[in-house]
VOTITOR-254191 format. One record per residue: x, y, z of N, C-alpha, C in turn. Coordinates in steps of 0.2 Angstrom, whole numbers, plus 5000, padded with zeros to 4 digits. Layout:
XYZXYZXYZ ...
This chain:
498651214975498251284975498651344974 498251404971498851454969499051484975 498851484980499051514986499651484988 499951424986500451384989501051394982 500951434978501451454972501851514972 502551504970502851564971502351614966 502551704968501951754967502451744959 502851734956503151744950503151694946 502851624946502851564943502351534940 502351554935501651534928501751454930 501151414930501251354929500351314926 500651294919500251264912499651204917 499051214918498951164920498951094915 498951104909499151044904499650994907 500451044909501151024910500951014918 500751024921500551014928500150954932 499950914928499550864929499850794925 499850744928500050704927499550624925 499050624920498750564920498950494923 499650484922499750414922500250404929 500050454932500250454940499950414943 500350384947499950344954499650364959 499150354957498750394966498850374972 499050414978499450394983498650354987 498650314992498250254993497850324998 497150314997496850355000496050364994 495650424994494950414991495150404984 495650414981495550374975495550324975 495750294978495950194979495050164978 494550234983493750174982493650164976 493050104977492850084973493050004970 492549964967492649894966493149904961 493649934958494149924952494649914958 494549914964495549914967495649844970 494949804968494849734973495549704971 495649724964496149684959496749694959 497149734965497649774966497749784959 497649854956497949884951498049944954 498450004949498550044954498050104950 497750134954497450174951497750254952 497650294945497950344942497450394946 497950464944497350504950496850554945 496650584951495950624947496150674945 495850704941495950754938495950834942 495550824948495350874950494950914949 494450894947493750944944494050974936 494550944934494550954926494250914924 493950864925493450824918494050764918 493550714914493950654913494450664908 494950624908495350634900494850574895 495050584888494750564883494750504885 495450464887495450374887495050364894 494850414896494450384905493650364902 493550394894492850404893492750314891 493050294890492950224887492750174891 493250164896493050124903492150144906 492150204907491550214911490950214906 491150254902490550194895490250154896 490850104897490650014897490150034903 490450034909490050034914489150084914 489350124911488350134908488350084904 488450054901488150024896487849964899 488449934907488349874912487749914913 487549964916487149974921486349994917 486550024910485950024907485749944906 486049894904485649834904485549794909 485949784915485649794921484749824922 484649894919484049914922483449884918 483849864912483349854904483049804907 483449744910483149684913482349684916 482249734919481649764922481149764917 481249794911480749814907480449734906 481149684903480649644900480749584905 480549574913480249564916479649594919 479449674917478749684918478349674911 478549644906478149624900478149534898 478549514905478549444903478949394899 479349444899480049394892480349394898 480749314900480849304905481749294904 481649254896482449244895482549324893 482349344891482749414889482849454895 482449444899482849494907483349464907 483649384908483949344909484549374905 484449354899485049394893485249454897 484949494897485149584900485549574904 485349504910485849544916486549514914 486449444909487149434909487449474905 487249504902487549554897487849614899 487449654908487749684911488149664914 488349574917488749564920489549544914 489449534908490049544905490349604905 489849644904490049724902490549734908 490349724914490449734922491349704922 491349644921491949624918492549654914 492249674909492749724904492949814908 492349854911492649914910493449914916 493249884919494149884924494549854919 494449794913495049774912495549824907 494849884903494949924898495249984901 494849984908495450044911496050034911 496149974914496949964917497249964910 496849924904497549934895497650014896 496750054898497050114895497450164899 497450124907497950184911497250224911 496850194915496350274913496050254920 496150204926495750214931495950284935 495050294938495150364941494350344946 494450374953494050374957493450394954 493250444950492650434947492250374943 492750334940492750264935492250214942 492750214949492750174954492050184957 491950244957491150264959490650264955 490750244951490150264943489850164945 490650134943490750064942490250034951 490450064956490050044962489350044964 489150094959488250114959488050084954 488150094950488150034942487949954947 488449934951488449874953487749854957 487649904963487049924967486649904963 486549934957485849954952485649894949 486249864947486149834940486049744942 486549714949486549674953486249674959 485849714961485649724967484849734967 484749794963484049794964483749774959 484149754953483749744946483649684949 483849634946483649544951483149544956 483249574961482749594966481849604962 481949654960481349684955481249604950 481649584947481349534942481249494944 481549454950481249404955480649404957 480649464959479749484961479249484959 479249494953479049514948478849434945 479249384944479349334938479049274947 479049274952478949234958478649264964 478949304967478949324975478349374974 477849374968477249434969476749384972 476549314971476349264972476349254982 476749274984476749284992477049374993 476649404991476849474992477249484998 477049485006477349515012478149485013 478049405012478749385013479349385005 478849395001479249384993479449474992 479249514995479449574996480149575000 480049545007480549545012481149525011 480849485007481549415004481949464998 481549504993481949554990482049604990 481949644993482349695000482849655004 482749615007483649595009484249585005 483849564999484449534994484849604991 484349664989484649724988485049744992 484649754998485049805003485849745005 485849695004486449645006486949645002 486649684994487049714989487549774990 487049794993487449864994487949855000 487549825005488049825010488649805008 488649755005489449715002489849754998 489549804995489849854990490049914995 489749944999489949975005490449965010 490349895012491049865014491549865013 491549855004492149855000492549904999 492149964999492550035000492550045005 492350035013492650055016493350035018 493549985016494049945019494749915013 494549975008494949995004495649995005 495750035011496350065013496550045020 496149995022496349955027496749915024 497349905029497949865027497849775026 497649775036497349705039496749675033 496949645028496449615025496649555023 496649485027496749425027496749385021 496049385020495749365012496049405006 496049465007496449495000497149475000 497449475006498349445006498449395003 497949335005498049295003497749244994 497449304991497149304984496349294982 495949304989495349284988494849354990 494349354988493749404990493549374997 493149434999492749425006491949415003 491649355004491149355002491049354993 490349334991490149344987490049384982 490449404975490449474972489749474971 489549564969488949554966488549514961 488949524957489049494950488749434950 489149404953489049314954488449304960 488449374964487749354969486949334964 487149404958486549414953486449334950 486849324949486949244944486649194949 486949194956486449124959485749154960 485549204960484949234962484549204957 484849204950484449174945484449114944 484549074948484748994948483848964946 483548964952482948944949482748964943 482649034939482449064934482949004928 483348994929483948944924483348874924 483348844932483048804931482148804928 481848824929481348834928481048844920 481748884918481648904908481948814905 482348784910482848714907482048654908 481848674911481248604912480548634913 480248704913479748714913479448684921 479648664926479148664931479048684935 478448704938478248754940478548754947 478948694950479248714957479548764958 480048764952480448814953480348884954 479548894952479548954952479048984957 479048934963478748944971478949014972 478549044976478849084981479149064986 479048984989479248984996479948934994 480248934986480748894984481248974985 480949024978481349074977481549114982 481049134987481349174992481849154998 481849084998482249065006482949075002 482849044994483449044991483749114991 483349174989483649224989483949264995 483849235000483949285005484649245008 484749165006485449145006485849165003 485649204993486349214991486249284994 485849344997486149385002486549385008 486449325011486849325017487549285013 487749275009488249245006488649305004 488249365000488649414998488749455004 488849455010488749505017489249455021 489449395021489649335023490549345024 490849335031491549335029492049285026 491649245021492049185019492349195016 492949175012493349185007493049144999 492949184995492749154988493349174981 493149144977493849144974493849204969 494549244968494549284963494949264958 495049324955495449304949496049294951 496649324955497149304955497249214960 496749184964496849144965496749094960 496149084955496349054949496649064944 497249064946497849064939498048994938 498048994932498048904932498848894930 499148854931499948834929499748814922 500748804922500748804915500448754911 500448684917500048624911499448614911 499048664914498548654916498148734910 498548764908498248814904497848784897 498048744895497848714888497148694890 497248674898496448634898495948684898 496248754901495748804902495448824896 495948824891495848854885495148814882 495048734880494648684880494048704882 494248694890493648704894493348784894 493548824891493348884889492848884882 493148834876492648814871492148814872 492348734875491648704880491148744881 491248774885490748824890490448864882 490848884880490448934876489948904869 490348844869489748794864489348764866 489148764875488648734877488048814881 488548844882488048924881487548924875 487748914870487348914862486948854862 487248804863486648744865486048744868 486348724874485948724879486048754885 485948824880485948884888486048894894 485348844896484948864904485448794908 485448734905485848714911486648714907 486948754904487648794905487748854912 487248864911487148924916487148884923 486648824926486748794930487148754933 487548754927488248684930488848744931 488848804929489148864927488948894937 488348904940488348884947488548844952 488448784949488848724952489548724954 489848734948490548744947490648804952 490448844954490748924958490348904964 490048854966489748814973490248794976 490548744969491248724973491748734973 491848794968492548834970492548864978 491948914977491948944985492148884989 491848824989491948764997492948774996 493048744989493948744989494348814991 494048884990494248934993494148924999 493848905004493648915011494148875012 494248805011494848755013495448795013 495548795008496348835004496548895009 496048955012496148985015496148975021 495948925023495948905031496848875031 497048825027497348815028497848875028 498048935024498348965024498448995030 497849005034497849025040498249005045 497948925047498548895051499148925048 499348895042500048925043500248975044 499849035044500049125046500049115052 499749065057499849065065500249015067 500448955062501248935065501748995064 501649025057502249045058502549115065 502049125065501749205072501949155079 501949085079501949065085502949065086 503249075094503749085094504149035094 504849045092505248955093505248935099 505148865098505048845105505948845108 506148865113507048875116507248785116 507948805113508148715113508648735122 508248685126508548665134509448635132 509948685131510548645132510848645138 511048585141511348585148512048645149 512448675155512848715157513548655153 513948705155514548665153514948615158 514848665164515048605170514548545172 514048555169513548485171513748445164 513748485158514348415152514448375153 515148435158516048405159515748345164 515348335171515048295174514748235172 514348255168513848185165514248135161 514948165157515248145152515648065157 515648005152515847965157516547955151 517047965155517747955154517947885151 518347875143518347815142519147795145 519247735148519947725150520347695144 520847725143521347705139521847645143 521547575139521647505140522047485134 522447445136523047425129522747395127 522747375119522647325116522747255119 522147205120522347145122523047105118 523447055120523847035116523446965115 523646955107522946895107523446815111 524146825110524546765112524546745119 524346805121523946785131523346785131 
């Protein structure tokens, strides 16, 4: 502030500000970009974004407009096209943190943009298109069921920032998320929708199948279990080549056959999350052996030694000739 400047010291705010500073941990930390421990750079302070910060949050409109696009063409009926939208907004959703962090450009405002974006585009938009493509068929409970899953959206994203800069955070120490990210909420939410476009049957697209199921990935996403992040899936080194493979794979059976890559693609993050909850329990035990105190080794006094000791008598060598 200029009030805290000497009365004779011009000072450039150009030369005075520092983009690629670390912001000290506090409101710039909110926001889903810090889940990934990255460091984020500070704000400008009501000077506007810098040019490279325009790119990142870009992405993230562009997540949150196809996010909301989804809506449109579930209320006209194109079902895989809502489909497309959202995972279109969930790639995007993936890229704008990773484009910050190349460009040095995360800022509390990228963190905020990127956590309504998430609300919007994960939260209500699937809500909306559920309803819309199954839960209008039971209005009062297929309503119920999509208001939970929004609102359990948000709540997960509000939790997140609150506890930003809380230190005590178990599951992050140890490499995993609390609960279900949005993202991946949005994607089991559409599980039935995957199935239902792969086989055409109409179970799938009950209301009394779709809504118990949605209100499970909401208590999933609000849930304190550990699921897996990126930094706990880093694969070794012999194990890389198979990633690379198994990354082909997936994307030659996306092109094939879509709907059930999409389902085996939920499958597969079913039973990550079970391996995550293992992995982290065991981590646990061991954070509470190690906390637990050494147990005292009982050595006797030295006068009770000298006592116990039984004294060997020094006896001559027999002579064998006697």
């Amino acid at each position: 502030m200029s009030g805290d400047r000497p009365s004779g010291e011009h000072i450039d705010e150009h030369d005075s500000f520092d983009e690629d500073a670390t912001a000290t941990p506090g409101p710039a930390w909110l926001g889903p970009k810090a889940s990934e421990h990255e460091h984020v750079t500070r704000s400008r302070g009501g000077r506007g974004l810098s040019m490279r910060a325009v790119v990142p949050n870009a992405i993230t409109a562009a997540a949150l407009s196809s996010g909301l696009t989804s809506i449109l063409f579930a209320i006209a009926g194109e079902w895989d096209k809502a489909v497309f939208a959202m995972i279109v907004a969930g790639i995007l959703d993936m890229m704008d943190g990773r484009v910050a962090r190349l460009l040095k450009a995360q800022s509390r405002f990228g963190a905020e943009l990127d956590s309504l974006s998430d609300s919007a585009s994960f939260g209500i938009a699937p809500a909306l298109v559920l309803f819309l493509w199954s839960l209008v068929d039971a209005p009062r409970f297929g309503w119920l069921a999509a208001l939970a899953y929004a609102i359990c959206c948000a709540l997960r994203l509000a939790r997140f920032n609150a506890q930003v800069d809380v230190e005590d955070q178990p599951h992050k120490s140890a490499g995993f998320l609390t609960g279900v990210p949005a993202p991946m909420g949005a994607g089991f939410a559409f599980m039935p929708v995957y199935l239902w476009l792969a086989t055409d049957e109409p179970v799938f697209r009950s209301p009394w199948l779709v809504g118990p199921w949605l209100i499970v990935v909401a208590l999933l996403m609000v849930s304190n279990i550990a699921t897996p992040s990126w930094n706990s899936l880093r694969p070794s080194g012999d194990f890389k080549l198979v990633v690379i493979a198994l990354a082909g794979l997936l994307v030659g059976g996306l092109l094939i056959e879509t709907w059930w890559t999409l389902v085996l693609i939920g499958v597969i993050y079913l039973v990550m999350i079970g391996w995550a909850v293992i992995r982290f329990a065991k981590i646990k035990r061991t954070r509470v052996d190690d906390l637990k105190p050494p147990v005292p080794v009982q050595t006797p006094p030295a006068g009770d030694a000298a006592q116990g000791a039984q004294p060997v008598a020094d006896t001559p060598p027999r002579d064998p000739a006697g």
